[in-house]
N, C-alpha and C positions, 0 to 999 in steps of 0.2 A: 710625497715630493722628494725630489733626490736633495742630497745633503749637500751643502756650499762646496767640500771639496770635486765632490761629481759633476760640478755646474760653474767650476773654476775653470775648466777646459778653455782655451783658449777658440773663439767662432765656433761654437758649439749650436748657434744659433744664427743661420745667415739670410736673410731676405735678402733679394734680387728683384726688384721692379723695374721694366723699361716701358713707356710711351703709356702709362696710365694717367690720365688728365693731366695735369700740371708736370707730373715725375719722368722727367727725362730717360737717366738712367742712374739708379739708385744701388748700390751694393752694402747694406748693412750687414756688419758683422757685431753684436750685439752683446757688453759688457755685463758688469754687473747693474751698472747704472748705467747707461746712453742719453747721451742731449745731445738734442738737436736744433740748430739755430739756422735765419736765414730770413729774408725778407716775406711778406706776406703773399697768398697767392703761389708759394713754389712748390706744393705737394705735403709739405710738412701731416696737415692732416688727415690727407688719402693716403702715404703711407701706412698712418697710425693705425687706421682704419682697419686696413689691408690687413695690417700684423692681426688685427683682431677677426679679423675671416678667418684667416687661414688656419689659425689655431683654434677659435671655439665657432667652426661654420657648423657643426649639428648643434650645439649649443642656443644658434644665434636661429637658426631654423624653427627649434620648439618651442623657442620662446615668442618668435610668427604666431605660431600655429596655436599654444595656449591662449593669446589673445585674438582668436579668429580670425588673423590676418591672412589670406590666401592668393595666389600668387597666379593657381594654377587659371583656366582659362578667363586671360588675358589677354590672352593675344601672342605675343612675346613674354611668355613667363619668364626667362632671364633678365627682360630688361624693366618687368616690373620690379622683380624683387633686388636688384641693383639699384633700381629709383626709392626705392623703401628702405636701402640699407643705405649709403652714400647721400642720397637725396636727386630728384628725376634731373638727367642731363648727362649724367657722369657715362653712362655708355658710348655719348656721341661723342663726350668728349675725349674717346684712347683713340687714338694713332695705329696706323699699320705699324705690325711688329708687336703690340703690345705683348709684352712677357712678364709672369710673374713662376719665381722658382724662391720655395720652400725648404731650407736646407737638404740642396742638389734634387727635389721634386717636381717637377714643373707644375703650376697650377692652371687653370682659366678661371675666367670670369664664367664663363655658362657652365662647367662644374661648380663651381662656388656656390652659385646659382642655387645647388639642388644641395639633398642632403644627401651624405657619403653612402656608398653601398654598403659601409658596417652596419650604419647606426648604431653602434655597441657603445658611443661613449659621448653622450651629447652632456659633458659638463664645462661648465665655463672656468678656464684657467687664467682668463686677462679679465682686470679690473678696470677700466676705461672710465676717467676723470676728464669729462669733456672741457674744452674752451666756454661750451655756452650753459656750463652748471649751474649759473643763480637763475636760469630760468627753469629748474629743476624745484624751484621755491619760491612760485608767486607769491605779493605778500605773507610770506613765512609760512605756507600751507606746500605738503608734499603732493607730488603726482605720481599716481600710475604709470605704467606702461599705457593703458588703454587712451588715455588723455591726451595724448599727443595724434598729431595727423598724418596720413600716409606723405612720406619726403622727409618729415622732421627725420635728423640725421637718428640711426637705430643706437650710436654709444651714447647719446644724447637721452629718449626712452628707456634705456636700460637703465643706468645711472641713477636717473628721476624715482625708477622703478623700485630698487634696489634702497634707496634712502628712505620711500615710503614703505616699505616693508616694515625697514629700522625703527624708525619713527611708530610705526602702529605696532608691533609687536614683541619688538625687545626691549623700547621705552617706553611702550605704549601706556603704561602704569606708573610712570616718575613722572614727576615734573621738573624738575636739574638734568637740561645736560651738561653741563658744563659749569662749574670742573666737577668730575666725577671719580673718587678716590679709585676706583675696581678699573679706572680708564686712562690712558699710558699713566707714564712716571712721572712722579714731581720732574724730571730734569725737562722734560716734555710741557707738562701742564706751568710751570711757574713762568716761560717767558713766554705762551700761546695768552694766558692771564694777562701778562702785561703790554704784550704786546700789539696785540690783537683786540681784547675785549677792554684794557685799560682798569681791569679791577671787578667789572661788569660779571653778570652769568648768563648763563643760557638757558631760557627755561619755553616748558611746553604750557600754552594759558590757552584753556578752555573757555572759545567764547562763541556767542551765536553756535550753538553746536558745531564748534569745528574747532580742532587742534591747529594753533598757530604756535611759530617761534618767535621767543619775544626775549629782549636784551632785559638785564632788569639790574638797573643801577643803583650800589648803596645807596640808602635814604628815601631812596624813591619806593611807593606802592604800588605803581601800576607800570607796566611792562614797556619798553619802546619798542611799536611796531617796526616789523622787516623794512619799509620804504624809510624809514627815520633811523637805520644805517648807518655808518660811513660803507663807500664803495666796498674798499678792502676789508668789511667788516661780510657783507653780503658774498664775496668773494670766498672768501675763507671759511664761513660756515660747513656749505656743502661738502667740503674736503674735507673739514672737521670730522662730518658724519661718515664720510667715503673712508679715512683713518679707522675710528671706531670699527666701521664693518670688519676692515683687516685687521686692526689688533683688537679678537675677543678678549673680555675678562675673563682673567685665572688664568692655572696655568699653560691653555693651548695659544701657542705663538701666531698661528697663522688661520684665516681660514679657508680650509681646505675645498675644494682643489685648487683655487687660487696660487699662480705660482706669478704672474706677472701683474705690474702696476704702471698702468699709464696716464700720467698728466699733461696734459695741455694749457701749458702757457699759467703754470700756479703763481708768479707774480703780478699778477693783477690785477691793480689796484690799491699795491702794496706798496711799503716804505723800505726802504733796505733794511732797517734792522726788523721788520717784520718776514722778508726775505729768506734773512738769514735763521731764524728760527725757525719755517716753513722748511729748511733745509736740513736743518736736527730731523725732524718729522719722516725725509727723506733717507736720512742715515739710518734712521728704528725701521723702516722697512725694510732695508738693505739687511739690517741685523736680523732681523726676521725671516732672511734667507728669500725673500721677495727678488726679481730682478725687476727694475725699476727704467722707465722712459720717460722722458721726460723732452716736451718741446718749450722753448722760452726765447723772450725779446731781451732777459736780462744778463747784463754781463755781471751779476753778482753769483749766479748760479757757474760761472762757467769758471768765475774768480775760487771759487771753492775748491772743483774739480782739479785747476790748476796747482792749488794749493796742495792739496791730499797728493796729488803726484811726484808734487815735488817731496814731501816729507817721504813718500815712498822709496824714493831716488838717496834721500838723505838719514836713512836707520828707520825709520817708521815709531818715532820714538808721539807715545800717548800724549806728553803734555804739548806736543806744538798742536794737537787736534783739541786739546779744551783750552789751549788758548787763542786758536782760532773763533772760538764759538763763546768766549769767555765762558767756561763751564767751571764749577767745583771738582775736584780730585775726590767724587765721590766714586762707589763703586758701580754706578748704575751710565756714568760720563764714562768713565774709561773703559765699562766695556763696549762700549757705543764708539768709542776711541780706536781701541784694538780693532773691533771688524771693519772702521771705514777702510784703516789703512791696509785692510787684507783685502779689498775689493776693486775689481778693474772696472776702469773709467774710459769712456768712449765717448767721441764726438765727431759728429757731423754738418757737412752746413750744405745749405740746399742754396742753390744759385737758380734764378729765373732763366730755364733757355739750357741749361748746362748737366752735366754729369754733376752727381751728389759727390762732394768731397770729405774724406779723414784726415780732420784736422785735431787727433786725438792728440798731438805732443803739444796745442795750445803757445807753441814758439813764438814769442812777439820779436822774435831778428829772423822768423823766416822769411823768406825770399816771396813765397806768395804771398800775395796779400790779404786773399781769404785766410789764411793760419794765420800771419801776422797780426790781424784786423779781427780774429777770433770770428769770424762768419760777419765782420761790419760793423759788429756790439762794440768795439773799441775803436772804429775808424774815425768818428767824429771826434771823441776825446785829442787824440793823436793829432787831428790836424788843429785843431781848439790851440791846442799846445804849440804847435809851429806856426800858428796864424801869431797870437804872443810874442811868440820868438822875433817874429819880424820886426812885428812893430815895437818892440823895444830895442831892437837894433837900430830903427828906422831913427826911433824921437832920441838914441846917444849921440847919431852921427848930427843930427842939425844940432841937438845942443851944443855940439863940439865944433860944429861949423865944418865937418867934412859928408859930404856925396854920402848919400846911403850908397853900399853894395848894389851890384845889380841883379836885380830880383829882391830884395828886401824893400822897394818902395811900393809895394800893395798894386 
């Protein structure tokens, strides 16, 4: 993998989508970190997708073809295996025009379709953290790839896939995962502890012949099963695991060939100060030289990104980055410190109907209101605030015995 200052390039990485299902017309140019925000239904996920074709499409092919999935007489072999990667519909649903262009490549969908004329290099470089990950862990039991059914979304299988692996083979002989000394850093594991699990661990209990995840709380001897959760508890797990795979124990950083990480929508079911620790999480992969995606409804993630640019803007000095995150002045915070504020931050917001916008400078006096309004995540706040305004202008003026203003009486 090339080294952060190789990969600091400015658009060194550009997707171009026009008239693909929901995605109008899309121009990412892709940071160290990217979010993307926007109402539901705008493409945010078929983008994501998309980025993960294009980059691991013989990848995503052998891993078909290892589980016997075949494509070929179908009928329409491209629009099966579009129906098995996306899920069936997504071909009716592009538009005349559709274009897809790969930093300056053009793609299609019926190349996508098949596997490249190299074949030389089917490894997977994106990490894909889907939106519908706790079903990656019915009652706390891992799945296969094979488990799932032709349509289920393919980053959705993979993911599943990928965790069961984890699960059966690299802790297939522990029963702690969590917290696990050889697994991030205390600066990592002490607020995921408290935040998350509330003191709790995470262990693997052998029951009925089968490996389940189970909570296990001081004082208690027997496990709380997966359904007996909180949400945000069921949520976070599988990221937990999806973390672990990227940061091996000892000392290899990354795992290789893995250069990209994509989450979908990791606030939820969360609290903001569980959020905001979720976003430490984010920053150790970034330091991990990972470039990082990330889609969200939350404006706490965007309240970060905000933040980090502006200290950027303002000396890049370490302690406004651990007292952002309340951290210790240890040495394993500040250098998590150092690479946030060396890293560039992108954002985009998808509009239903519209051109994808860069609203990377996060300007709340700009003049649009998607920047302004940060993709919407602050619009309601904003007006919450001016609705107030009114009405306490409204109930001075009767106190006073003068006219409300006009427009101030609701």
């Amino acid at each position: 993998m090339s080294d952060h200052k190789t990969r600091k390039t400015k658009s060194a990485f550009r997707l171009q989508v026009k008239n693909l299902g929901p995605v109008v017309d899309a121009d990412i140019s892709f940071g160290d970190l990217t979010v993307i925000v926007g109402p539901q239904a705008t493409g945010k996920s078929v983008l994501l997708e998309t980025l993960k074709l294009v980059i691991d499409r013989d990848h995503v092919h052998e891993t078909f073809s290892r589980y016997n999935v075949t494509f070929a007489g179908n009928g329409d072999g491209a629009k099966a295996f579009l129906g098995g990667f996306y899920g069936p519909g997504m071909v009716d649903a592009c538009s005349k025009g559709m274009e897809i262009i790969w930093n300056g490549a053009k793609q299609s969908l019926v190349d996508l379709s098949k596997r490249s004329k190299s074949r030389g290099d089917a490894k997977e470089r994106v990490f894909f953290i889907p939106a519908q990950r706790v079903v990656s862990l019915p009652k706390g039991i891992s799945q296969n790839f094979g488990t799932f059914d032709y349509g289920d979304p393919y980053v959705l299988r993979r993911f599943s896939d990928t965790v069961h692996h984890l699960l059966q083979n690299e802790f297939g002989a522990k029963a702690r995962l969590f917290p696990q000394s050889n697994r991030l850093n205390d600066t990592l594991r002490k607020p995921i502890s408290e935040h998350f699990f509330g003191g709790a661990s995470l262990d693997i209990e052998a029951r009925d012949f089968t490996n389940r995840l189970v909570l296990k709380v001081p004082g208690s001897s027997d496990g709380l099963p997966y359904l007996a959760w909180s949400a945000g508890q069921r949520e976070f797990t599988p990221m937990l695991l999806g973390l672990y795979w990227l940061c091996p124990a000892g000392k290899v950083s990354q795992r290789d060939p893995v250069q990209w990480v994509v989450i979908e929508e990791p606030e939820m079911g969360l609290h903001p100060l569980a959020i905001s620790t979720l976003l430490l999480t984010v920053l150790e992969l970034m330091r991990r030289s990972y470039r990082v995606v990330i889609s969200t409804h939350s404006p706490v993630v965007l309240d970060m990104v905000w933040a980090l640019r502006q200290f950027q803007k303002l000396g890049k000095d370490e302690a406004d980055v651990l007292h952002l995150f309340n951290l210790p002045k240890q040495a394993n915070c500040k250098a998590l410190a150092k690479s946030a504020l060396e890293k560039e931050y992108r954002v985009f917001y998808f509009d239903r109907g519209k051109a994808v916008q860069d609203i990377s400078s996060l300007d709340p006096g700009a003049e649009d209101m998607g920047e302004s309004n940060w993709g919407g995540l602050t619009g309601f706040a904003s007006r919450a605030g001016e609705a107030v305004a009114r009405a306490v202008n409204r109930h001075e003026a009767q106190r006073l015995g003068r006219p409300s203003r006009s427009g101030e009486g609701g």
